[in-house]
N, C-alpha and C positions, 0 to 999 in steps of 0.2 A: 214478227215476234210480238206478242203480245204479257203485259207486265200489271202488276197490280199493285200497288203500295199501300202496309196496311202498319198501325199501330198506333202506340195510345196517345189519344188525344194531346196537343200541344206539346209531342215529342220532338216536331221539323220535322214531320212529312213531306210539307208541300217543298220548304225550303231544299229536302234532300231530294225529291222528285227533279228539278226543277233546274238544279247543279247535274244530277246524272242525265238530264237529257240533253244537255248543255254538251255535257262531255261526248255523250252517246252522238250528238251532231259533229264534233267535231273532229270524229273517229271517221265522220262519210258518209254515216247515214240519218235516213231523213224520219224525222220524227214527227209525231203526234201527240201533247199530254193532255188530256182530257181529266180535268178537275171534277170530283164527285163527289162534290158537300156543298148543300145551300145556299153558303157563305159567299162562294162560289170567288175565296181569292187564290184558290191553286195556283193558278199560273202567272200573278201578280207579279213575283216578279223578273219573272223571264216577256211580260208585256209592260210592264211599269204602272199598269191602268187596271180598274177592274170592265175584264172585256163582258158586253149582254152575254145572257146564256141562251142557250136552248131551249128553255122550257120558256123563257121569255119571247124567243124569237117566233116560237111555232104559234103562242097566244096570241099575237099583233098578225101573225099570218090566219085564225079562225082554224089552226091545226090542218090547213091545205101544205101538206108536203112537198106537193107540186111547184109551190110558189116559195121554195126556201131555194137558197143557191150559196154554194161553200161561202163566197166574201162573206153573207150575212152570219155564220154562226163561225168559222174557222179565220184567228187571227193571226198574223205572222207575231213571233217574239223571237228573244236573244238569239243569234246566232243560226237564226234560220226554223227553230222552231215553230211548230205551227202549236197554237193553243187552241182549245175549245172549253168551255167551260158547261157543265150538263144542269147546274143552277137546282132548285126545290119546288117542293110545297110550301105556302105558309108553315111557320114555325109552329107547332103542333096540329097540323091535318096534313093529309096525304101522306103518301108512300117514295119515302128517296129512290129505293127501287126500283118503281114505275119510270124517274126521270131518266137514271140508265138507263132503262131498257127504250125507252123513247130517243134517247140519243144515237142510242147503238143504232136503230131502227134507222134515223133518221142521216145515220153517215152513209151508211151501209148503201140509204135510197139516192148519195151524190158519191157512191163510189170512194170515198174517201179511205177508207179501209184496206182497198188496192193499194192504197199508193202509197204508204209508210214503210221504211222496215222494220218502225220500232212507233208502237201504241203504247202508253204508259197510261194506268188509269192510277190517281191520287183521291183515294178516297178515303172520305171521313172517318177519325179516329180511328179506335176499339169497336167499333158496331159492327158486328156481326152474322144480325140476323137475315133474316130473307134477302131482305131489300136491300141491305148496303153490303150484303155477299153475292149478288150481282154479277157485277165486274169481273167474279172468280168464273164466272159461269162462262166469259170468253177468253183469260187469259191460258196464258203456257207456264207463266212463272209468277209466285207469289213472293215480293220481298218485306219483309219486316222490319221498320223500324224501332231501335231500341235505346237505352242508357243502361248502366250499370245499374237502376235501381229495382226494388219490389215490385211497383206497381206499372212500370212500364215490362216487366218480364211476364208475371203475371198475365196483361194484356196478349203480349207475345205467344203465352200458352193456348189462349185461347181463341188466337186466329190460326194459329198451330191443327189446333180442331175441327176448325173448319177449312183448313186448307184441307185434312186429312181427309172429312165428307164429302168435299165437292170430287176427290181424285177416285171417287168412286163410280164416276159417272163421268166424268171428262178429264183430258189429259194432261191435269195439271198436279205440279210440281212447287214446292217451296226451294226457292233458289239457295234464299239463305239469310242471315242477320244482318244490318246495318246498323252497327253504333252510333250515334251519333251526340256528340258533345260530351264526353265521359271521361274524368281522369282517372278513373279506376276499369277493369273488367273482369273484377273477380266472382262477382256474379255473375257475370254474364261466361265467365268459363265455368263455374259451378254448375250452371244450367244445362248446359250440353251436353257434358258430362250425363244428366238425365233423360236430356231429350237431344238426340242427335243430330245435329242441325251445322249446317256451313257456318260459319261468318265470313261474308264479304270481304267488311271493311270495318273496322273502328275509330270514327275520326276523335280526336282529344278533344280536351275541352278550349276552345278558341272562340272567344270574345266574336271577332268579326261572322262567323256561322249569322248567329243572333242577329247582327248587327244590318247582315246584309238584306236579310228580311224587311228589317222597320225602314232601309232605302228604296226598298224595290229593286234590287239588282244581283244579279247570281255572283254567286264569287269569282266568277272567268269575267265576267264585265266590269266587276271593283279590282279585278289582277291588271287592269289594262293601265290603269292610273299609279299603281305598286306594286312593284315586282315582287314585296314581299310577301305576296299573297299566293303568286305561285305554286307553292309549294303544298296551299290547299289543295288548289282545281287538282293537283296528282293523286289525293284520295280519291276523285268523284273517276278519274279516267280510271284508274284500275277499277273502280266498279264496272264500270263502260266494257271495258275489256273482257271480263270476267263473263257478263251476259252476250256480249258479242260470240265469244267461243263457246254459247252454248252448254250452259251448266248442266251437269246431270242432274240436279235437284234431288230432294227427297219429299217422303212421303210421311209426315212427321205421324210419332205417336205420343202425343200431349202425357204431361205426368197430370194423376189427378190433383186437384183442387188441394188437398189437405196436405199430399205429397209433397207437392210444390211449398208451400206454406212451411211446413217442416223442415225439406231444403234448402230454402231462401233465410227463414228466421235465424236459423245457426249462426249466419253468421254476422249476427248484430246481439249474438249473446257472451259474456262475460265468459272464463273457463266454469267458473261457479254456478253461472246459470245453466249452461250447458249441463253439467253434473246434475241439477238440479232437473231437468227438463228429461233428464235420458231415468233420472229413478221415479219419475213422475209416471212417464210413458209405460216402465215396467211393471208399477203398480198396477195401472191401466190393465193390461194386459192380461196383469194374474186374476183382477178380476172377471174379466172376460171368458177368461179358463174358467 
């Protein structure tokens, strides 16, 4: 099974990547998370280091694929994970893209691909276009990262859309929502409400999430030291669980741009402005007419 993780920039993607393959390992099976952003720290910290990429390995090889061998690009991390990191272009030339598809290429050519039961691809932000929708072009399921707020839902919608595009032509499925760090979800039940979508999981708002990040360490390796932590790693395995049985998924149909806006805004307005906003709209309207 093959997985994609997408949303908005500096949500805890990788951090949430990272905890669910953790969990996904220690449900039995054996995984692969393959980080897809230049930055190239996805898998930080499920290795505690930033491991070479890809794109770096094959340059030092003159791009003879022949001469790559798994040690050089696939590292072991927490609890059994294997890491790969698929690394950039310089920071404004080239195509992210290209460096998927070169990765992909380049597992495929040591067989790596056989061997997992679970490929998680952790890629950059909100970006959506060609090149860092990618990823969508080999998984089974797309997950979403979110919070309660505007501009992470927003994002939301709009890989929503492009989940929707790619399931035109290959056999992918949005799994579903992942909350992550939010003591509210009333946005985020606002939302569905419009566009019809699972949610996972919602994890609260908990200081250590954050925290485990700036250590380099997933939350099942910081539970090993406090047992109070416990009680996190039980969000990320019901994720586990949840992709393990094989989600029906759907096939999301995004609200548009102005929809959403309208939907979201409500409810950051006053009863007053609300009134105000709905004889606004209606004036609108009768112009129109």
């Amino acid at each position: 099974m093959k997985l994609a993780v997408y949303g908005k920039g500096g949500i805890g993607k990788s951090t949430t990547s990272c905890n669910i393959s953790v969990a996904l390992a220690q449900r039995g099976k054996k995984v692969l998370q393959i980080g897809c952003d230049p930055k190239h720290d996805s898998t930080f910290t499920l290795t505690g280091f930033l491991i070479p990429t890809i794109i770096d390995t094959l340059q030092s090889k003159d791009y003879h694929y022949e001469d790559v061998w798994p040690e050089d690009v696939i590292y072991k991390g927490y609890s059994g994970v294997d890491c790969v990191e698929a690394g950039g272009p310089p920071a404004g030339a080239g195509c992210g893209g290209y460096v998927v598809g070169e990765t992909v290429k380049l597992l495929k050519e040591l067989n790596a691909f056989d061997e997992y039961d679970i490929i998680l691809f952790d890629v950059l932000g909100d970006v959506v276009c060609g090149g860092f929708a990618a990823p969508l072009n080999y998984a089974d399921y797309c997950l979403i990262v979110t919070d309660n707020g505007f501009d992470a839902l927003f994002a939301a919608n709009r890989i929503a859309a492009s989940v929707r595009e790619k399931a035109r032509t290959h056999t992918l499925r949005l799994a579903g929502l992942i909350g992550n760090r939010t003591a509210k979800r009333d946005l985020i039940d606002k939302y569905i409400t419009s566009v019809p979508i699972p949610i996972l999981e919602v994890l609260p708002l908990i200081e250590d999430i954050r925290i485990s990040r700036v250590k380099g360490k997933t939350l099942f390796e910081m539970s090993n030291s406090t047992q109070e932590l416990s009680y996190v790693c039980d969000y990320y395995l019901n994720i586990a669980d949840q992709i393990i049985a094989t989600p029906e998924g759907v096939v999301p149909r995004e609200a548009a741009d102005r929809e959403l806006f309208s939907l979201l805004s409500d409810f950051y307005l006053s009863p007053e402005e609300t009134k105000e906003k709905q004889s606004t709209t209606e004036s609108l309207n009768l112009m129109i007419i």
